[in-house]
VEXKOL-130168 format. One record per residue: x, y, z of N, C-alpha, C in turn. Coordinates in steps of 0.2 Angstrom, whole numbers. Layout:
<pts>
X,Y,Z,X,Y,Z,X,Y,Z;
...
</pts>
This chain:
<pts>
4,-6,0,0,0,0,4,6,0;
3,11,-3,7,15,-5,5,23,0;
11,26,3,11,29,9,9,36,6;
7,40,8,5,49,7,11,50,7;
11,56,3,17,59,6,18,64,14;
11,67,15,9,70,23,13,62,25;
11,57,26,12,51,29,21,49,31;
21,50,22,29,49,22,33,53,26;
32,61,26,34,66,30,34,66,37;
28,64,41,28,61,48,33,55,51;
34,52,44,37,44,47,44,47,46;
46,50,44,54,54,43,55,58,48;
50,62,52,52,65,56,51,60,61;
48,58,62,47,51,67,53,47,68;
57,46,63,61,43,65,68,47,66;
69,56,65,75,59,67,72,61,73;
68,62,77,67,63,81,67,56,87;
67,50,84,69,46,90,75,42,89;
79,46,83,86,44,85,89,51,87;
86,56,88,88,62,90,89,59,98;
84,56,100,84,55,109,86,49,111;
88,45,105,91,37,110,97,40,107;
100,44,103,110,45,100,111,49,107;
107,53,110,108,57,117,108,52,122;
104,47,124,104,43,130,108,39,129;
109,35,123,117,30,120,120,31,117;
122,34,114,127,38,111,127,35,105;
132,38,99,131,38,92,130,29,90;
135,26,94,139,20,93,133,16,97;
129,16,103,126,12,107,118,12,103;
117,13,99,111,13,95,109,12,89;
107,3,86,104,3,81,97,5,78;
99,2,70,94,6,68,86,2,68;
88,-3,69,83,-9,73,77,-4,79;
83,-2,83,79,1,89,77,8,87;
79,11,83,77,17,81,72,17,78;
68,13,72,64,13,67,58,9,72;
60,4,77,54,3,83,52,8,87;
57,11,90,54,17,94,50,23,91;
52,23,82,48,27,79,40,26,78;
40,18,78,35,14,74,32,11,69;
42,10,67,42,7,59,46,1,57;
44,-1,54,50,-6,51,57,-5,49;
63,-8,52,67,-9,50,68,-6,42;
67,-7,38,68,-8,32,65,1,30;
60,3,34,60,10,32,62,15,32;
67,14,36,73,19,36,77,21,29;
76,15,27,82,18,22,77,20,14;
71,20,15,67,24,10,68,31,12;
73,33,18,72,40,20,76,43,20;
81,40,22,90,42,22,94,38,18;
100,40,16,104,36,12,111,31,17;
108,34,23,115,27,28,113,30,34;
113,26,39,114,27,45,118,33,46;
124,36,43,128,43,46,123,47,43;
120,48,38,114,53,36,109,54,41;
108,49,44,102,50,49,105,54,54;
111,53,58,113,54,63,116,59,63;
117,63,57,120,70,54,113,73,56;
108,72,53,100,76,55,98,75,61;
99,71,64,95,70,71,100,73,76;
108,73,73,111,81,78,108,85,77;
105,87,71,103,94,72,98,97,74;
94,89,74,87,90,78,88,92,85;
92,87,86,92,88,94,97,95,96;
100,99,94,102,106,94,97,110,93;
89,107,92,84,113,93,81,113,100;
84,110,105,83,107,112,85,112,115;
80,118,119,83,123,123,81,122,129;
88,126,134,86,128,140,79,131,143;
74,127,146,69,127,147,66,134,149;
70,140,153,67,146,155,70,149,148;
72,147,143,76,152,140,68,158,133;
65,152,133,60,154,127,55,161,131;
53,159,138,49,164,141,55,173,142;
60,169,144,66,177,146,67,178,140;
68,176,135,70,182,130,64,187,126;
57,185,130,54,188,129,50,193,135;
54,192,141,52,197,146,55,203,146;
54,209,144,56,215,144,59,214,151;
54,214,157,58,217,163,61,212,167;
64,206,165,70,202,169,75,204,166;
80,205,170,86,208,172,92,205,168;
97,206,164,101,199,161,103,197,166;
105,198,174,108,193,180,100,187,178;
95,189,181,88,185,183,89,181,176;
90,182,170,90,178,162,94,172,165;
101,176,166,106,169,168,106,164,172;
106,167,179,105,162,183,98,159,183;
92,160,178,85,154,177,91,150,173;
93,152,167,98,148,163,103,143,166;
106,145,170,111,141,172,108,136,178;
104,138,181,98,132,189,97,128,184;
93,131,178,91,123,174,95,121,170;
97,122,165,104,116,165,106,112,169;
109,116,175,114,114,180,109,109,187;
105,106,182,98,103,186,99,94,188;
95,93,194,95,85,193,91,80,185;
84,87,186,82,84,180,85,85,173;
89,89,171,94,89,167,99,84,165;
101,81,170,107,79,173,105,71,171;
99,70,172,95,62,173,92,60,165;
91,65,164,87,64,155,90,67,149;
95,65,149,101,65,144,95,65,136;
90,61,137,89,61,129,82,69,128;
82,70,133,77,77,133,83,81,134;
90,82,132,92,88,135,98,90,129;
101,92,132,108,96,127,111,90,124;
113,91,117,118,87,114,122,89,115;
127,93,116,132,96,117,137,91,123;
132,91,130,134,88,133,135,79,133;
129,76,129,128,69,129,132,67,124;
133,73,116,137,70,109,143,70,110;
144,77,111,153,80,110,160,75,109;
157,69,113,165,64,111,163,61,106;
158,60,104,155,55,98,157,59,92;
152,65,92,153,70,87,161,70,85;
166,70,90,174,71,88,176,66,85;
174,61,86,176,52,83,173,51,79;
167,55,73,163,53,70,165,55,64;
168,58,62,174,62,56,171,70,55;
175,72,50,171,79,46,165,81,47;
161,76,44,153,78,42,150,78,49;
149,74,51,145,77,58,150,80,62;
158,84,61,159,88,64,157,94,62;
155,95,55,153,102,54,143,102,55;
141,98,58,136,96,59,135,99,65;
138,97,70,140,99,78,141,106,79;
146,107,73,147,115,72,143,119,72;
137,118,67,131,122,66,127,123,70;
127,117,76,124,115,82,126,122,86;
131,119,87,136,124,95,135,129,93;
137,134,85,136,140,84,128,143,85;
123,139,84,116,140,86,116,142,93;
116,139,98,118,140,102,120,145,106;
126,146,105,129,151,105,125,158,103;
123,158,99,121,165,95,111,165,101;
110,163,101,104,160,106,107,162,113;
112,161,116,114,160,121,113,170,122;
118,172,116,120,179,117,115,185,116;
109,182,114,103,185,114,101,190,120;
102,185,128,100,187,135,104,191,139;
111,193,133,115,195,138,116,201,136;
120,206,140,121,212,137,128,215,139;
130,222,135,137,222,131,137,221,124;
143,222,121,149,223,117,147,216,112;
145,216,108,147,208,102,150,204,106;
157,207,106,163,203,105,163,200,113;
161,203,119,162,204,124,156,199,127;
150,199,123,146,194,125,147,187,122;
149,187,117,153,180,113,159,175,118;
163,180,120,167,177,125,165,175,132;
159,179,135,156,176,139,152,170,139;
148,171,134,145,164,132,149,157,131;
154,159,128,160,154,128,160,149,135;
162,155,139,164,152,144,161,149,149;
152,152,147,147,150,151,145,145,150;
143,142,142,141,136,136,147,131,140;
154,131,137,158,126,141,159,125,147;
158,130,153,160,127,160,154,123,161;
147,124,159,141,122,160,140,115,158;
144,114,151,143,109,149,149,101,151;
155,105,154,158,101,157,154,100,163;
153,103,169,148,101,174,145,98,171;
140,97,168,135,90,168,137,84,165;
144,86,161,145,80,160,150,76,165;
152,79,171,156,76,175,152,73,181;
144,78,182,139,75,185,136,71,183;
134,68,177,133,64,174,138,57,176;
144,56,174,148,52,177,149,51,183;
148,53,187,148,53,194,143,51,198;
138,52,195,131,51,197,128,45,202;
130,41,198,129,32,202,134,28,207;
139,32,204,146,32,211,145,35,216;
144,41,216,145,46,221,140,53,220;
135,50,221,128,57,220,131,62,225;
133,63,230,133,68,235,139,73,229;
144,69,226,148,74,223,144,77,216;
141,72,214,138,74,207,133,79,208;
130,79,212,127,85,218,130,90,219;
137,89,220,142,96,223,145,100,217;
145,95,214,146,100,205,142,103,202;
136,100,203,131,105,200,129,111,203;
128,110,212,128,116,214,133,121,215;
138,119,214,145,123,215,146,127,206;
145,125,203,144,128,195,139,132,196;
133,130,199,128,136,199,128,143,203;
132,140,207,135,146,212,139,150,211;
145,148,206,149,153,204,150,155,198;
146,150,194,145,154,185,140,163,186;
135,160,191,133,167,193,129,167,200;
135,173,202,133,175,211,126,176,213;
125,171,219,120,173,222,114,169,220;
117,166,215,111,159,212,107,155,220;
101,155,217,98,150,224,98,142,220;
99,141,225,98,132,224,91,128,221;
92,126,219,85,123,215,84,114,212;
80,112,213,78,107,212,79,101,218;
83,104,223,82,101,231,90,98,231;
92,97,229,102,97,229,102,97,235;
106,93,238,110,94,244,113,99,245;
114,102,252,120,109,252,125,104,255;
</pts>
């Protein structure tokens, strides 16, 4: 029986969207296409009426999952009257969250891909690229200052953040109390004054 194209469209995005979220919870390598086109709702075999290889999918579905933002972020950059300090520190509490930290495949690919992405060659490096550069440019939106001045900030804010959760992530099941202390300790000093959130031990 022969599929709609509306149909064909949905089953495509259906299926970058659930390897946008199992490449984040398993990473590039811990994920067949088997599992991916089940979790979509599809057969094995239809995957390849939609891409032309497994690194095709996985090149799109970084980029899917690079439309995954910090959850206060879409409301504050449209609040005239919160403050860039109040932007940040909602910005940085939620990133730097237990629920962040626990659902890798609803969160940043930044912090879940980045060593896959480097082992994967050129094409999904410049793939990650376009990711991280989004990003960034999104990041600098909420802040204020000089171009240049705010780019460097973000720099520094996107990588220390992003190193935190991936150290608390690792940490996690060993040593919660530490992977605890990293996340609050990052949130306290990326930006002063930050109150603690989601129940973190002190």
């Amino acid at each position: 029986m022969k599929v709609s194209k509306t149909q064909a469209a949905e089953n495509r995005a259906g299926i970058v969207d659930a390897a946008a979220r199992l490449y984040r919870e398993k990473g590039l390598s811990g994920v067949g296409v088997a599992e991916i086109t089940r979790d979509a709702g599809l057969t094995h075999g239809g995957l390849y009426r939609h891409f032309a290889s497994k690194d095709a999918l996985a090149r799109e579905a970084c980029l899917r999952a690079f439309e995954w933002t910090i959850t206060p972020l879409d409301g504050l950059e449209q609040d005239g009257n919160a403050s860039a300090t109040a932007k940040l520190q909602a910005m940085v509490d939620s990133y730097l969250s237990v629920n962040h930290r626990d659902h890798p495949g609803e969160g940043c690919p930044a912090a879940a891909l980045a060593t896959d992405a480097a082992r994967a060659g050129p094409e999904m490096s410049e793939v990650f690229a376009q990711g991280v550069e989004r990003n960034i440019q999104r990041f600098m939106r909420v802040l204020e200052g000089e171009p240049a001045e705010k780019r460097a900030q973000t720099m520094v804010m996107l990588s220390s953040m992003i190193g935190a959760l991936v150290l608390a992530r690792a940490t996690a099941a060993g040593n919660p109390a530490l992977s605890a202390e990293i996340l609050r300790t990052l949130r306290e000093r990326l930006v002063p004054g930050a109150q603690d959130v989601d129940g973190l031990p002190e």
